[in-house]
C-alpha atoms as a printed R data frame, in Angstrom:
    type eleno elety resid chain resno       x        y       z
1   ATOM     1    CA   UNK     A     1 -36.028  -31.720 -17.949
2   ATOM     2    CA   UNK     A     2 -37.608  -32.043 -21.138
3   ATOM     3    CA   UNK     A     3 -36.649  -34.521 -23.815
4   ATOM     4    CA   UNK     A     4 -35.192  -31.683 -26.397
5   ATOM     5    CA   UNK     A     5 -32.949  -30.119 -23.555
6   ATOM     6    CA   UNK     A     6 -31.883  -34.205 -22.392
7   ATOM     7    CA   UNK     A     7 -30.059  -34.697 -26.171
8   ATOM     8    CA   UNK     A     8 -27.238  -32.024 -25.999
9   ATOM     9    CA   UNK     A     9 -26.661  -32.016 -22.065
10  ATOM    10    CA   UNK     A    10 -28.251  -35.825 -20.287
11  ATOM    11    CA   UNK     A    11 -25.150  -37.848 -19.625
12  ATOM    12    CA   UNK     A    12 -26.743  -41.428 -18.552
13  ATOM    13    CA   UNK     A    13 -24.875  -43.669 -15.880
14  ATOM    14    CA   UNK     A    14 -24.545  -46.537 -18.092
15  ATOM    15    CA   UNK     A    15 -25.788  -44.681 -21.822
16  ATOM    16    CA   UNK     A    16 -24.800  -48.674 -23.736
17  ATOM    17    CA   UNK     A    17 -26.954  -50.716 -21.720
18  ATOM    18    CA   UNK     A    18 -29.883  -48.544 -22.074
19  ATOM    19    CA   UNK     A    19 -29.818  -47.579 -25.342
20  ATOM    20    CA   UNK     A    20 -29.722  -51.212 -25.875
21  ATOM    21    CA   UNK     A    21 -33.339  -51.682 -23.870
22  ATOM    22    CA   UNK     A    22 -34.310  -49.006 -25.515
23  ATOM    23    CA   UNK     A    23 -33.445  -50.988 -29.038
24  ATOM    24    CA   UNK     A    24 -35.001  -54.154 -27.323
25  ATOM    25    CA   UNK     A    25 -37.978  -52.610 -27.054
26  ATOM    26    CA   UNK     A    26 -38.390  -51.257 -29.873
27  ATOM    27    CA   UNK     A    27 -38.146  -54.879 -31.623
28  ATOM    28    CA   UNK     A    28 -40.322  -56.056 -29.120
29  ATOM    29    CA   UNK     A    29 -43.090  -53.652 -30.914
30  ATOM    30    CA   UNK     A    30 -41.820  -53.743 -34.253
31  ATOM    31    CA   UNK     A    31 -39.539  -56.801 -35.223
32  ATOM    32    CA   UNK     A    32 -35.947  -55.922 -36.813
33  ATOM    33    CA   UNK     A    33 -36.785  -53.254 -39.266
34  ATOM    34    CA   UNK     A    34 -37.670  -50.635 -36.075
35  ATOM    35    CA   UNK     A    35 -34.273  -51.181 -33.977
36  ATOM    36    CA   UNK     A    36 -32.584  -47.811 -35.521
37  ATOM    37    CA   UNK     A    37 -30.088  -46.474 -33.438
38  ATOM    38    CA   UNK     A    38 -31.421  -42.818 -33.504
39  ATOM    39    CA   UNK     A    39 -35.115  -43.789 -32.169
40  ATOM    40    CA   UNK     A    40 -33.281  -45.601 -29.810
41  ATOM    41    CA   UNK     A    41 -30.886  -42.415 -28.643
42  ATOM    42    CA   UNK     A    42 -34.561  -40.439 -29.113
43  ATOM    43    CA   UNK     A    43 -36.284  -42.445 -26.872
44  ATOM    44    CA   UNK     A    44 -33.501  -42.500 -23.820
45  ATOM    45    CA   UNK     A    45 -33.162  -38.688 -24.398
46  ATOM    46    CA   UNK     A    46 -30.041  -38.652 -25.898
47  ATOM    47    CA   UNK     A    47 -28.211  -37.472 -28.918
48  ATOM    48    CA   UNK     A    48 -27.328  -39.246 -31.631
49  ATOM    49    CA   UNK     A    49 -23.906  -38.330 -31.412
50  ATOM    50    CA   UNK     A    50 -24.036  -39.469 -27.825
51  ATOM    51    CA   UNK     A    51 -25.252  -43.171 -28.908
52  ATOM    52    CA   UNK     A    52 -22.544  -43.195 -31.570
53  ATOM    53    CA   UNK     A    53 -20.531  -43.240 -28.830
54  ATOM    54    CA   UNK     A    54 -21.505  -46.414 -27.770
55  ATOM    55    CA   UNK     A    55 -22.289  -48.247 -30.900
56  ATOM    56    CA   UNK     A    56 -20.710  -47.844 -34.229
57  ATOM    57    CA   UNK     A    57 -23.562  -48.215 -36.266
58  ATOM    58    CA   UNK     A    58 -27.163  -49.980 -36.913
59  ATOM    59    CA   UNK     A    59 -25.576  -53.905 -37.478
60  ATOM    60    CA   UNK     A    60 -23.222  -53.084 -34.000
61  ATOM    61    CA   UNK     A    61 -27.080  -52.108 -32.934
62  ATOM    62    CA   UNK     A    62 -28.940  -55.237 -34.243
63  ATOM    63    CA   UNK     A    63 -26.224  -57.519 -32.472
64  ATOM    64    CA   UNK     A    64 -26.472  -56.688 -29.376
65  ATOM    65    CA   UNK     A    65 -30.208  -56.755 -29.519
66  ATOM    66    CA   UNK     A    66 -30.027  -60.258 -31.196
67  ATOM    67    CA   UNK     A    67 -28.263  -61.343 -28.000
68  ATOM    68    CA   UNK     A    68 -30.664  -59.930 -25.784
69  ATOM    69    CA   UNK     A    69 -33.637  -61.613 -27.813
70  ATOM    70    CA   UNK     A    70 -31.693  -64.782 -27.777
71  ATOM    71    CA   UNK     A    71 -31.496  -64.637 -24.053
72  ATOM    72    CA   UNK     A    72 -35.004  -64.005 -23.730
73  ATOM    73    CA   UNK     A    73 -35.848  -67.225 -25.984
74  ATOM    74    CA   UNK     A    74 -34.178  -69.180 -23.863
75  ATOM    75    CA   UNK     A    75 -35.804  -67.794 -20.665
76  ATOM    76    CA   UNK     A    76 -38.911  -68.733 -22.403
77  ATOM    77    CA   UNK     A    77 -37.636  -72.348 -22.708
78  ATOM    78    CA   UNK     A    78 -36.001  -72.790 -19.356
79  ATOM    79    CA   UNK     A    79 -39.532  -71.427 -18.025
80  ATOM    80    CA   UNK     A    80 -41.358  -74.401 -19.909
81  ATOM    81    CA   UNK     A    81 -38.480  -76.693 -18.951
82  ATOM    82    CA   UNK     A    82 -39.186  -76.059 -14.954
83  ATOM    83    CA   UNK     A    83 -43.198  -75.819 -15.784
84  ATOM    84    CA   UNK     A    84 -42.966  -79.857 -16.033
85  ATOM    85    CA   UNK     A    85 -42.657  -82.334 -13.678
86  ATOM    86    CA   UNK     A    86 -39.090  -84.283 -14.082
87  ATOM    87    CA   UNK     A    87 -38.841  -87.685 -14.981
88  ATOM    88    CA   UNK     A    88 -37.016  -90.143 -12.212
89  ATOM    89    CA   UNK     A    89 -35.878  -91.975 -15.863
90  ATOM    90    CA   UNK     A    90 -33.311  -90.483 -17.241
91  ATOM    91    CA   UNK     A    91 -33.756  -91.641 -20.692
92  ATOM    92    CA   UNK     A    92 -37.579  -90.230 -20.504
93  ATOM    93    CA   UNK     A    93 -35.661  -86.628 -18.751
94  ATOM    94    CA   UNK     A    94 -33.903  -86.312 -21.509
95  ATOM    95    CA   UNK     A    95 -36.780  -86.913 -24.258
96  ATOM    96    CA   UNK     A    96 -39.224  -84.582 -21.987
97  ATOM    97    CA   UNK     A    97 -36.340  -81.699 -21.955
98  ATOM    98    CA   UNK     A    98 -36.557  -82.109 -25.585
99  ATOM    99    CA   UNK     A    99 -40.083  -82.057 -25.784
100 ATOM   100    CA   UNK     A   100 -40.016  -78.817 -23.219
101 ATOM   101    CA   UNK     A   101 -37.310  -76.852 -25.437
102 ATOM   102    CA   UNK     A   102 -38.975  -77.008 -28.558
103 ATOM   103    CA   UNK     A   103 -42.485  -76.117 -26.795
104 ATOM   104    CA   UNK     A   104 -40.667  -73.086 -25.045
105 ATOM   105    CA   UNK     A   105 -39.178  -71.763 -28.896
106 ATOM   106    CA   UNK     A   106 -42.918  -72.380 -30.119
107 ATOM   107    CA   UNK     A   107 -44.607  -70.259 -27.241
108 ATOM   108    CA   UNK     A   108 -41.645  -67.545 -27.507
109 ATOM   109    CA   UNK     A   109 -42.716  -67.347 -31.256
110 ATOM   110    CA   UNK     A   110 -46.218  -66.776 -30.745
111 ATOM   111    CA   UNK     A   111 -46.175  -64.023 -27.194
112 ATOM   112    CA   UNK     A   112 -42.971  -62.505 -28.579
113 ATOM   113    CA   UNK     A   113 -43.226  -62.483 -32.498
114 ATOM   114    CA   UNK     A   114 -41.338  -59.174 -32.847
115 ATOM   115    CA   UNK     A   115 -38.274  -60.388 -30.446
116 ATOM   116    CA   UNK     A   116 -38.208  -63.665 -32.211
117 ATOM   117    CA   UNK     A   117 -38.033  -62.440 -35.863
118 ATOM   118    CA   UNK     A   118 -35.375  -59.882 -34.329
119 ATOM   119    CA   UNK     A   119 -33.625  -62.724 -32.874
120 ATOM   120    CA   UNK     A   120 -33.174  -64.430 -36.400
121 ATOM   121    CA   UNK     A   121 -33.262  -61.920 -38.759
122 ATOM   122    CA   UNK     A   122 -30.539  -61.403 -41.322
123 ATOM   123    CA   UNK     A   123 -27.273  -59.385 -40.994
124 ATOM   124    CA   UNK     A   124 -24.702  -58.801 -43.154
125 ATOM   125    CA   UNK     A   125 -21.471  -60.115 -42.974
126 ATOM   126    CA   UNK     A   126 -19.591  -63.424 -43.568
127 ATOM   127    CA   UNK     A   127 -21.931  -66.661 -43.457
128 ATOM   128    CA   UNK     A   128 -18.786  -68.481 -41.459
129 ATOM   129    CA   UNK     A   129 -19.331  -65.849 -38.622
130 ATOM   130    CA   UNK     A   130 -23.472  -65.720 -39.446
131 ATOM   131    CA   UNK     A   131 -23.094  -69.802 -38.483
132 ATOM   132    CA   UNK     A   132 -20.608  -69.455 -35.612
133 ATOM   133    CA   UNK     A   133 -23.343  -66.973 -34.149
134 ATOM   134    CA   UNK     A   134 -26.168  -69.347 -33.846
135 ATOM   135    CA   UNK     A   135 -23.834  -71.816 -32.855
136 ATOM   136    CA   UNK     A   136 -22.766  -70.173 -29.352
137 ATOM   137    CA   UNK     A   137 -26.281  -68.897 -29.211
138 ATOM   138    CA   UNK     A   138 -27.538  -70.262 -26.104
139 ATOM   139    CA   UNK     A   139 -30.412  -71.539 -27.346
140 ATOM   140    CA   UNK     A   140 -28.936  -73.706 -29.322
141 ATOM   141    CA   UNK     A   141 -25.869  -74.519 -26.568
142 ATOM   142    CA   UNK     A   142 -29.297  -75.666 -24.270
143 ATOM   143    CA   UNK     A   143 -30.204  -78.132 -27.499
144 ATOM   144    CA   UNK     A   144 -26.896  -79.731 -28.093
145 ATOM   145    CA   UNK     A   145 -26.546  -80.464 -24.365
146 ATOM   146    CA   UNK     A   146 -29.842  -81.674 -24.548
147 ATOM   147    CA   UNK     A   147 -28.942  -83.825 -27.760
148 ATOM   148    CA   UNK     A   148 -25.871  -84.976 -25.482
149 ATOM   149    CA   UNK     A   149 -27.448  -85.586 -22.515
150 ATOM   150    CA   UNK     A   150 -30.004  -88.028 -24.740
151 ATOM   151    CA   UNK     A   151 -26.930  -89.669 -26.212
152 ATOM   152    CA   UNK     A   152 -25.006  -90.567 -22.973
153 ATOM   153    CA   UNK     A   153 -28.196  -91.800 -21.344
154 ATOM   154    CA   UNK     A   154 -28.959  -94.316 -24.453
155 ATOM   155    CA   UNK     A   155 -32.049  -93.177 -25.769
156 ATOM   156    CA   UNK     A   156 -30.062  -91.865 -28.826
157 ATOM   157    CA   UNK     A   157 -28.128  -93.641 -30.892
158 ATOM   158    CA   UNK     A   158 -25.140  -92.345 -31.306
159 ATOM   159    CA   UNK     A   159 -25.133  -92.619 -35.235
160 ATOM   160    CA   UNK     A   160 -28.107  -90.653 -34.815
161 ATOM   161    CA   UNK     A   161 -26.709  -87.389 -32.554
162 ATOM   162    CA   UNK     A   162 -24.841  -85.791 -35.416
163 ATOM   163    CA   UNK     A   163 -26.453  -82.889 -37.123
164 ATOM   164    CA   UNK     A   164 -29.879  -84.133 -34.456
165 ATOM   165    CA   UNK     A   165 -29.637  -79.836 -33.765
166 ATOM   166    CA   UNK     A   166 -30.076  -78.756 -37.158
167 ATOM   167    CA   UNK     A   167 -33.244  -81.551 -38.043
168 ATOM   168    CA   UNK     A   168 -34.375  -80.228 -33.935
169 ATOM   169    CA   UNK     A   169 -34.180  -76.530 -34.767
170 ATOM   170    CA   UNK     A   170 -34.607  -76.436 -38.443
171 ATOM   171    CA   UNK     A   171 -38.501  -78.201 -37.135
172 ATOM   172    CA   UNK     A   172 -39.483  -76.002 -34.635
173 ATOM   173    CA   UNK     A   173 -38.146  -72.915 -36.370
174 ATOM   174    CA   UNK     A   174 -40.483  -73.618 -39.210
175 ATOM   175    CA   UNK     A   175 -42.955  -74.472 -37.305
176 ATOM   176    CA   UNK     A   176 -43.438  -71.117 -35.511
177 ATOM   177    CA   UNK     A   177 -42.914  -69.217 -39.269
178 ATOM   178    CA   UNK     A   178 -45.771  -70.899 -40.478
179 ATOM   179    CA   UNK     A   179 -47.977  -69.979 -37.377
180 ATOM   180    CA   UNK     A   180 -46.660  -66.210 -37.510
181 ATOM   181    CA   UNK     A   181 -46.393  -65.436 -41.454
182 ATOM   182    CA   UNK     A   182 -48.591  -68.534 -42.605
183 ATOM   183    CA   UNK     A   183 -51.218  -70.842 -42.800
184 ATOM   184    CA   UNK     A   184 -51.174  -72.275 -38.809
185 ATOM   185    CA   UNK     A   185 -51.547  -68.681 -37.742
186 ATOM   186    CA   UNK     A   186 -55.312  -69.081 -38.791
187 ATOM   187    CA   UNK     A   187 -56.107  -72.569 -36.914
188 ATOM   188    CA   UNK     A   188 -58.330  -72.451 -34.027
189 ATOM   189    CA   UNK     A   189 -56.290  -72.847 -30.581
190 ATOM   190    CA   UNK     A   190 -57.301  -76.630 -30.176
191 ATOM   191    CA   UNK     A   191 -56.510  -77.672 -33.691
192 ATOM   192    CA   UNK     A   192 -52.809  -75.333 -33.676
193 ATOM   193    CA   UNK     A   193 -52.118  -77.432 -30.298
194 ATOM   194    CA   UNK     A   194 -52.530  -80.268 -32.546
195 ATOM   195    CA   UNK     A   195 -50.212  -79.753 -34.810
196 ATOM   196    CA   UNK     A   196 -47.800  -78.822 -32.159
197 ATOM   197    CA   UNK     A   197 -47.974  -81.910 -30.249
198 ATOM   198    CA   UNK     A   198 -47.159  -83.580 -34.098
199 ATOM   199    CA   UNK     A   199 -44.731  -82.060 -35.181
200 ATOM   200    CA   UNK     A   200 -42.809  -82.194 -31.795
201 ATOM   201    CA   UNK     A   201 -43.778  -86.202 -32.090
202 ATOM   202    CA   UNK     A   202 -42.320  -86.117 -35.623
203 ATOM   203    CA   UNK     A   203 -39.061  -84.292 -34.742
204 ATOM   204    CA   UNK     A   204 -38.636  -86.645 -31.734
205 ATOM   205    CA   UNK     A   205 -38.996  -89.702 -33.760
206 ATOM   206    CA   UNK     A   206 -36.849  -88.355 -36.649
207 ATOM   207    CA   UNK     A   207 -33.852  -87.631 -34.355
208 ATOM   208    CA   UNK     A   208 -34.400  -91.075 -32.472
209 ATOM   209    CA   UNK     A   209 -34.959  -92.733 -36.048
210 ATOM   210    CA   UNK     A   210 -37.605  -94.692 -34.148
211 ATOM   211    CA   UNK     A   211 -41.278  -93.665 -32.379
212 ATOM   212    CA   UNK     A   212 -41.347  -93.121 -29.241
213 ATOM   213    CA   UNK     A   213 -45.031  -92.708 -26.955
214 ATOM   214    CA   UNK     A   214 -46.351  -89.225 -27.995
215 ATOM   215    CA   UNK     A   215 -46.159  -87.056 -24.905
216 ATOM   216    CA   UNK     A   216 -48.657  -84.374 -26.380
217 ATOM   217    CA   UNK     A   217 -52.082  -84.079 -26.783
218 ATOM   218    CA   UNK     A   218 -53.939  -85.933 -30.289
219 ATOM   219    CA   UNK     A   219 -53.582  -84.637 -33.368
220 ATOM   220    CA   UNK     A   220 -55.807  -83.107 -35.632
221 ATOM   221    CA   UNK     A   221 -57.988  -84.184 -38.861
222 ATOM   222    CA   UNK     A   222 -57.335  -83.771 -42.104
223 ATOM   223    CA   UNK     A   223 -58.488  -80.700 -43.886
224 ATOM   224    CA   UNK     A   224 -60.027  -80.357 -46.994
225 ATOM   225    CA   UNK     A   225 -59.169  -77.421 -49.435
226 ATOM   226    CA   UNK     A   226 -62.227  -75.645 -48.483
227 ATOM   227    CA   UNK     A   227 -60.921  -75.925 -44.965
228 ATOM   228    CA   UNK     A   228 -63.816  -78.150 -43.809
229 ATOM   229    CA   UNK     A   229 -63.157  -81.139 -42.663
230 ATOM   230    CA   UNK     A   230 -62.259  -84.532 -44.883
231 ATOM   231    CA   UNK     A   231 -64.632  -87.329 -43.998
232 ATOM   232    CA   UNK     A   232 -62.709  -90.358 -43.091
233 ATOM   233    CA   UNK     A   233 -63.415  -93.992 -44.313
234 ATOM   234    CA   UNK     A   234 -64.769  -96.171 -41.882
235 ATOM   235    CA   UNK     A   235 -63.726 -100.068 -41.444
236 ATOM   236    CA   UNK     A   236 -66.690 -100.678 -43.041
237 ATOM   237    CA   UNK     A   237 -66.234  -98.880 -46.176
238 ATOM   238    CA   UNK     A   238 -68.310  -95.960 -45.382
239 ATOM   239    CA   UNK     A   239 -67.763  -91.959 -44.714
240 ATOM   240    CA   UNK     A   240 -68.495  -90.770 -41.070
């Protein structure tokens, strides 16, 4: 059956779903701005009538594939999450399931920049139901229980667990933007592990509002301008 024929006559068992892998993909390749409803109906060999149907519009569209990127960012961080090797402490569990999530969001970032710039991008509409959307997003239900789960084991203060998502997320977050649309996107692989291991250090110890033993790798040096190297003093006074 060819494709021009499928649009006035395919009926598909279950037409919602896969329109909607059809819109997944296509964000997977192209980020937000290709999810259109009618490349989507095109590309299951339906009408556009037919899709209509089934969603109402482009933002009825970008919602559902929001979800579905949101669920895949959170496969990516369950995946780095069961990568490790679990603590028999709970109160170093709980800081390495920290440690894991945010790695997870990084690494989703950087394989999956399309699906993760889908998964955030803007819609219109009311910023009360904008918030309430990232709220039960289940990304961010893994982080608060991992915030919780931190608190009831002691290793965070509990003066310290509220609003520890936002400085968690609102870190990592932009974190991967600067290694997709910025500077970090240019660093050799050794130094950008670097900077992840820091930055996950510095969230860790900002939400603890203490240091903690870095669990990642060293950091990197300094950079000049240029983008060589800075020299660091010595004890002695001198440049090496």
């Amino acid at each position: 059956m060819s494709t021009t024929a499928s649009r006035g006559t395919y009926h598909h068992g279950d037409l919602a779903n896969a329109l909607s892998s059809a819109a997944l993909d296509l964000a997977r390749r192209g980020g937000p701005e290709a999810v259109v409803l009618r490349e989507a109906a095109r590309q299951v060999g339906v009408s556009a009538t037919a899709a209509y149907r089934h969603f109402a519009g482009h933002e009825d569209l970008i919602e559902t594939v929001q979800q579905l990127c949101q669920t895949e960012l959170v496969g990516r961080m369950a995946a780095e999450l069961a990568a490790g090797v679990p603590e028999s402490d709970p109160q170093r569990e709980a800081l390495r399931r920290l440690r894991a999530l945010g790695r997870g969001y990084v690494q989703f970032a950087q394989s999956e920049p399309g699906l993760f710039r889908t998964a955030f991008c803007h819609r219109d509409g009311p910023l009360d139901e904008q918030w309430a959307a990232l709220l039960a997003a289940p990304g961010f239900q893994e982080l608060t229980a991992t915030l919780d789960a931190m608190a009831d084991t002691g290793v965070l203060d509990p003066a310290h667990r509220v609003g520890a998502e936002l400085v968690a997320w609102t870190g990592v977050h932009g974190l991967s933007m600067l290694i997709l649309d910025g500077p970090l996107g240019a660093l050799p692989a050794a130094e950008l592990e670097g900077v992840i291991n820091r930055v996950l250090d510095a969230i860790t110890t900002g939400i603890l509002g203490r240091e903690v033993t870095p669990a990642g790798g060293a950091g990197i040096a300094p950079r000049t301008r240029a983008g060589g190297p800075t020299r660091r003093a010595s004890a002695g006074g001198r440049h090496t």
